[in-house]
TORKEFI-892772 format. One line per 2 residues: for each residue x, y, z of C-alpha. Coordinates in Angstrom, 2 decimals. Example, Ala and Ser with C-alpha at 12.3 -4.5 7.8 and 13.67 -1.06 7.14 Angstrom:
! residues 2
12.30/-4.50/7.80; 13.67/-1.06/7.14;
//
This chain:
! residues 356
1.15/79.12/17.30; -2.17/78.56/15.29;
-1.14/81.29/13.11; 2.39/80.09/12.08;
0.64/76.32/11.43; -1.98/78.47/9.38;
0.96/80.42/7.65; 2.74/77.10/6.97;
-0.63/75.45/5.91; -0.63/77.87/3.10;
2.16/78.17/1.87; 2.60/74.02/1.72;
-0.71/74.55/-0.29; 0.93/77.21/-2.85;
3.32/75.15/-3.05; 1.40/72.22/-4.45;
-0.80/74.24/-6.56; 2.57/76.18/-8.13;
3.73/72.64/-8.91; 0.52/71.57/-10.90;
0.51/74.55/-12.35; 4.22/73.84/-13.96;
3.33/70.55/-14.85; 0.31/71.36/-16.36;
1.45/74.30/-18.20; 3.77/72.68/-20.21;
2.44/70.08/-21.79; -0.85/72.65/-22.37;
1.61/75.27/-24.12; 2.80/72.96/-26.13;
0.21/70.76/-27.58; -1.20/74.57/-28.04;
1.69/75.58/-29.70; 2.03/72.58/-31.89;
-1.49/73.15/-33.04; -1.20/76.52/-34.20;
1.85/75.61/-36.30; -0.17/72.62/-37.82;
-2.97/74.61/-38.70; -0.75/76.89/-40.48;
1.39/74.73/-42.07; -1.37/72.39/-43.31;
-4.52/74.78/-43.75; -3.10/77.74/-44.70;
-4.81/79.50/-41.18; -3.51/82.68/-40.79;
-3.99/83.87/-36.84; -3.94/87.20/-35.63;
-2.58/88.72/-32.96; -5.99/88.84/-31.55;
-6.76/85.46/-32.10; -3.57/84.09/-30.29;
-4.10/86.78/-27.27; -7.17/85.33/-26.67;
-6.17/81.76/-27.04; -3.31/82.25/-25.07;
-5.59/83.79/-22.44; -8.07/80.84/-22.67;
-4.95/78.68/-22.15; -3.55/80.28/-19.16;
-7.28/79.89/-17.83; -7.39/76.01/-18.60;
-4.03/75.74/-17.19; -5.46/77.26/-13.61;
-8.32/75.45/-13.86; -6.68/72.63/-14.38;
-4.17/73.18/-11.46; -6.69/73.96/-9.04;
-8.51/70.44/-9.65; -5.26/68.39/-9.64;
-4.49/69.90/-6.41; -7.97/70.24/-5.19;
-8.07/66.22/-6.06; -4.29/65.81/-4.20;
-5.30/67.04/-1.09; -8.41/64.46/-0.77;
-6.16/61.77/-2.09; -3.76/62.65/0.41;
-5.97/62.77/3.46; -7.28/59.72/2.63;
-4.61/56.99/2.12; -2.18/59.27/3.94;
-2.53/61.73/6.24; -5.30/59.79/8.08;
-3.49/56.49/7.95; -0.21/58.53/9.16;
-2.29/59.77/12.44; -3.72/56.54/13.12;
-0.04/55.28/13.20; 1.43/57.75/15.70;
-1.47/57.90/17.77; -0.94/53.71/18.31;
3.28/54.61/18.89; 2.29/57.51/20.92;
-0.13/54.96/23.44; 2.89/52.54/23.26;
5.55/54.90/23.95; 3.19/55.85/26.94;
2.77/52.60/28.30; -0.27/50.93/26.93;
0.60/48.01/24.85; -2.96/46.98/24.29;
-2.41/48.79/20.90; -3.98/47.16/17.89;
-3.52/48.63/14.54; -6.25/47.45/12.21;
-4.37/46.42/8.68; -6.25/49.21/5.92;
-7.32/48.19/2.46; -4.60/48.24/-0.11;
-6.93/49.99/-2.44; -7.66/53.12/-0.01;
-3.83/53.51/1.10; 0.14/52.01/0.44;
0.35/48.69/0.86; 3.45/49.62/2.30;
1.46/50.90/5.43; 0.24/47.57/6.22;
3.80/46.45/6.75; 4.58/49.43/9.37;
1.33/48.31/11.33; 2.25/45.33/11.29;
5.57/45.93/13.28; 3.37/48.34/15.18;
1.56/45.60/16.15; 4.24/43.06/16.88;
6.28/45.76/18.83; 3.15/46.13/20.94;
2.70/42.16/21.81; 6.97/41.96/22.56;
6.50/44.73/24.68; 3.73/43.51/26.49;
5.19/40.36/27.42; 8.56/42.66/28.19;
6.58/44.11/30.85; 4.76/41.02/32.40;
8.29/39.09/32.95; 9.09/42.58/34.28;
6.69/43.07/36.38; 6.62/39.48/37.53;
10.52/39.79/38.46; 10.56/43.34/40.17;
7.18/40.78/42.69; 9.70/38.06/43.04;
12.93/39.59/43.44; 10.82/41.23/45.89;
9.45/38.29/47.73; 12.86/36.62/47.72;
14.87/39.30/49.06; 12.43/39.86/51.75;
12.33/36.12/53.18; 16.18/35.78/54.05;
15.79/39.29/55.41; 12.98/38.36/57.47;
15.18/35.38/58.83; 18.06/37.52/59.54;
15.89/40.19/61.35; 14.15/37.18/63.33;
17.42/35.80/64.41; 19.06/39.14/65.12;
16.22/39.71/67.67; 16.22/36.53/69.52;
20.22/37.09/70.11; 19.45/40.40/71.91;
18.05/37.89/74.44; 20.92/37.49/77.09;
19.58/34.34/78.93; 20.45/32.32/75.66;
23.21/29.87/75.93; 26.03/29.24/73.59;
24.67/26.19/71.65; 21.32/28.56/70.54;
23.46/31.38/69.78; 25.89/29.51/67.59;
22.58/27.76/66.08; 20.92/31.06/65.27;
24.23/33.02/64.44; 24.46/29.77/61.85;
20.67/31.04/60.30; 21.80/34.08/60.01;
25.14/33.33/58.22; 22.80/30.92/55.77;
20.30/33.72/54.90; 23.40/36.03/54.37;
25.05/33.83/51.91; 21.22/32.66/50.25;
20.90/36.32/50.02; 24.50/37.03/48.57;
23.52/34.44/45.93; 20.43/35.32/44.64;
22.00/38.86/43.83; 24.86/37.51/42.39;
22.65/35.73/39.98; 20.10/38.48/39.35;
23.30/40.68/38.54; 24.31/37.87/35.68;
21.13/36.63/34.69; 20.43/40.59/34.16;
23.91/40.75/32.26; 22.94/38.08/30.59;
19.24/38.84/29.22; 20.59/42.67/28.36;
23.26/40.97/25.98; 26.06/42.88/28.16;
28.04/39.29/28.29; 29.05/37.85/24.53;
30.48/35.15/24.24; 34.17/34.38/23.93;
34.29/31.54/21.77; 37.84/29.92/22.18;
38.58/26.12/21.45; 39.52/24.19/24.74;
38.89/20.71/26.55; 35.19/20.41/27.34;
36.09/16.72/29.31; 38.85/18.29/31.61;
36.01/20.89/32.57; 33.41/18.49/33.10;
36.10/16.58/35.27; 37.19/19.74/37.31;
33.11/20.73/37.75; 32.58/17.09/39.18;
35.33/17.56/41.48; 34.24/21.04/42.89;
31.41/18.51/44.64; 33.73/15.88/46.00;
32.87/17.12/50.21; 29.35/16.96/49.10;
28.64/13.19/47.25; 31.03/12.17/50.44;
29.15/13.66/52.85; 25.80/11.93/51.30;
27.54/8.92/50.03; 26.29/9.66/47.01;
28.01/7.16/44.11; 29.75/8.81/40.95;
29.20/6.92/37.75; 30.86/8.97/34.55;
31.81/8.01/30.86; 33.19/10.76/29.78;
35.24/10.74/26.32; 38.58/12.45/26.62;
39.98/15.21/24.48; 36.77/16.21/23.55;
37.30/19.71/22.86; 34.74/22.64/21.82;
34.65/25.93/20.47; 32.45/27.98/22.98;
33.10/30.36/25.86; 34.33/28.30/28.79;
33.44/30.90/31.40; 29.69/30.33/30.61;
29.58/27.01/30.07; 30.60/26.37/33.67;
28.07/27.91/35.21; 25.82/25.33/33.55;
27.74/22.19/34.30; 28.02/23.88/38.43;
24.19/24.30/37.97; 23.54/21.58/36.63;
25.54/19.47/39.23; 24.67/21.55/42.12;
20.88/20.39/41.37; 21.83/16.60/41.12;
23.50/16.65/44.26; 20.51/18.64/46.22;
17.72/16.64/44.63; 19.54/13.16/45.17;
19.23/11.55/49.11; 21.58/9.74/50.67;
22.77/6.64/49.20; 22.13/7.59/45.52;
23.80/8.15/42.33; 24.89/10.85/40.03;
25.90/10.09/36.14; 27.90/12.04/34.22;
28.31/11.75/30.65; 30.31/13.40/27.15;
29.99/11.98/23.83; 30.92/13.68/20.50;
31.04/13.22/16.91; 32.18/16.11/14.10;
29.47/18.69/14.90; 28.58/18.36/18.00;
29.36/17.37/21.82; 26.85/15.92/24.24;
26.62/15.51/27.91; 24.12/14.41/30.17;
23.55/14.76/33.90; 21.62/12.23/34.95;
20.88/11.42/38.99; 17.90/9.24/41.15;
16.80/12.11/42.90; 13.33/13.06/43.60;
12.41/14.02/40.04; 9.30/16.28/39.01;
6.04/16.02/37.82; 5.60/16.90/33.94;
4.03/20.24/35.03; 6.84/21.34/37.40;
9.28/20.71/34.38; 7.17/22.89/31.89;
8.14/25.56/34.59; 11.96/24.81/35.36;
13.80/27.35/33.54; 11.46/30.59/34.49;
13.19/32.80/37.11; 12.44/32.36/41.04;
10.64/28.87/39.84; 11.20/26.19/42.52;
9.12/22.74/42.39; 10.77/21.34/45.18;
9.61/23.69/48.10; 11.54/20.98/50.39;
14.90/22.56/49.25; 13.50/26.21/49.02;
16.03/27.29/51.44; 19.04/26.25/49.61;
18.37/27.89/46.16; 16.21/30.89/44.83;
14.54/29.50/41.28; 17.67/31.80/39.74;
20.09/28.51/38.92; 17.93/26.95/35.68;
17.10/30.32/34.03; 20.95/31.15/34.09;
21.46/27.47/32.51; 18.69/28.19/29.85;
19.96/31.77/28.63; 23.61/30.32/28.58;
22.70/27.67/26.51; 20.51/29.77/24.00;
23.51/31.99/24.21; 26.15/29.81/22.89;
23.63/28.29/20.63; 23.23/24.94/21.79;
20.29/23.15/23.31; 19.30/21.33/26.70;
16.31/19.42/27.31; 14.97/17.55/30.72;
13.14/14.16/31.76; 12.14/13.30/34.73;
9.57/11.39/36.70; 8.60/11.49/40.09;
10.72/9.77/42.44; 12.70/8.02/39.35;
15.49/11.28/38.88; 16.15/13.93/36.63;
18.49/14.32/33.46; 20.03/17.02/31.76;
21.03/17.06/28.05; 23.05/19.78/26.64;
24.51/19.70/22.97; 26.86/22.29/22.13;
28.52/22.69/18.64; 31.96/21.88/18.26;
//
């Protein structure tokens, strides 16, 4: 193996020197040539045969002198601004491709190399840094998907045990068969929305952008919860503009208005109020989501849209943190925007503006 590199080494190096040595030649032979001719045109010089042997042989010298210093002088050139810049570069992909994103390529001084080098360490660099935080949120989701599964599992292994117990009467088995269904379904949920949000963040959904009636949607969305604001007596206030129509993917817009009302709903007690709202003008439509829940602390809403993220650890059981982050990538899908406020025991709202 050493010997074939050694082989190739040489031959790469006759190579370079056979190219000087055409270069060089050249212009040598004829500045030579055009001398001689001068000399006897204008002088009068007669040369001999002898005396152009031997300056043809002092030429051919100069010329391989002259070779062997240009590519003596190459080589250095070349190992300094490239071939040492080159292995400092792979070295830094090589660590990267292996898993260590700590890589920091130091930028190198335009006068000792390209300047052309600086802008591949500089991707070098940035590539590390996405990377890195690539594999944080990755590591951080493989911990709570994790966690999450486990809990409802837990539940349903709990419950599964106590109904072994044949002294229990039907009221406790109904109530724990009735844990066990809830786990089931908490647990059906969360993988249902790991599978999208996945989809989703992998850019295996794109949108289908199609014109249709963003108020009827709002409308049918509302309605979906009709059981639930009865069961809470929960009032319904709405102003929402009709034919308001949009040019966006329907399919993925409703899973933020179901989100979105899903949360108003489970954050507002009995007795309160949801508002629902559309306005538009020529570029864009708005709505807002509005309800006097419990609301959230500035610091719990900094955190709303990260993945398994839940505030409200009173209503743990009847989400898994997955809801918001599905709103947020949506949103950023379709290009549009949403933004929260909310204060503590005041209620939460939701603005979303999409472009008609």
């Amino acid at each position: 193996m050493r010997t074939n590199e050694k082989y190739k080494g040489a031959l790469k190096l006759l190579g370079r020197f056979s190219l000087f040595f055409a270069v060089v030649a050249f212009p040598i032979t004829c500045t030579v040539m055009l001398f001689v001719s001068a000399m006897q045109r204008t002088q009068g010089v007669e040369f001999t045969a002898e005396d152009l042997g031997a300056a043809a042989k002092l030429g051919f010298l100069n010329v391989i002198v002259i070779s062997i210093l240009f590519t003596a002088v190459d080589i250095i050139r070349k190992r300094m601004t490239t071939d040492k810049t080159t292995k400092h570069i792979v070295n830094a992909a090589k660590r990267i491709a292996e898993g260590d994103f700590t890589v920091k390529v130091e930028p190198l001084s335009p006068l000792l190399s390209d300047p052309r080098f600086n802008e591949i360490i500089d991707c070098i660099n940035k590539l590390a840094i996405e990377l890195s935080g690539v594999e944080t949120l990755r590591t951080d989701f493989i911990a709570n998907v994790s966690h999450e599964i486990k809990t409802p599992l837990s539940v349903i292994r709990n419950y599964a045990t106590l109904l072994e117990d044949e002294s229990l009467d039907y009221a406790k088995r109904l109530e724990y068969a009735g844990a066990i269904k809830d786990s089931t379904r908490r647990l059906s949920d969360m993988i249902t929305n790991i599978l999208k949000l996945n989809r989703l963040e992998n850019q295996q959904i794109y949108p289908k952008k199609e014109s249709y009636d963003l108020s009827e949607q709002l409308c049918e969305s509302l309605l979906v919860y009709e059981n639930v604001w009865e069961r809470k007596g929960i009032d319904i206030d709405t102003d929402i503009e009709d034919m308001v129509s949009v040019k966006a993917d329907s399919e993925l817009l409703s899973l933020v208005w179901n989100n979105l009302l899903s949360n108003a709903f489970k954050f507002t007690d009995r007795g309160g109020k949801v508002f629902v709202s559309l306005h538009a003008n020529d570029t864009h439509a708005t709505v807002v989501i509005k309800d006097t829940g419990v609301g959230m602390s500035r610091e719990v809403g900094e955190h709303i849209f990260d993945k398994f993220y839940q505030g409200d650890i009173s209503h743990a059981t009847e989400g898994n943190g997955l809801g918001l982050a599905l709103v947020k990538r949506v949103i950023d899908i379709v290009d549009g925007e949403i933004s929260v406020e909310s204060a503590k025991g005041v209620g939460t709202a939701f603005t979303v503006r999409i472009k008609r």
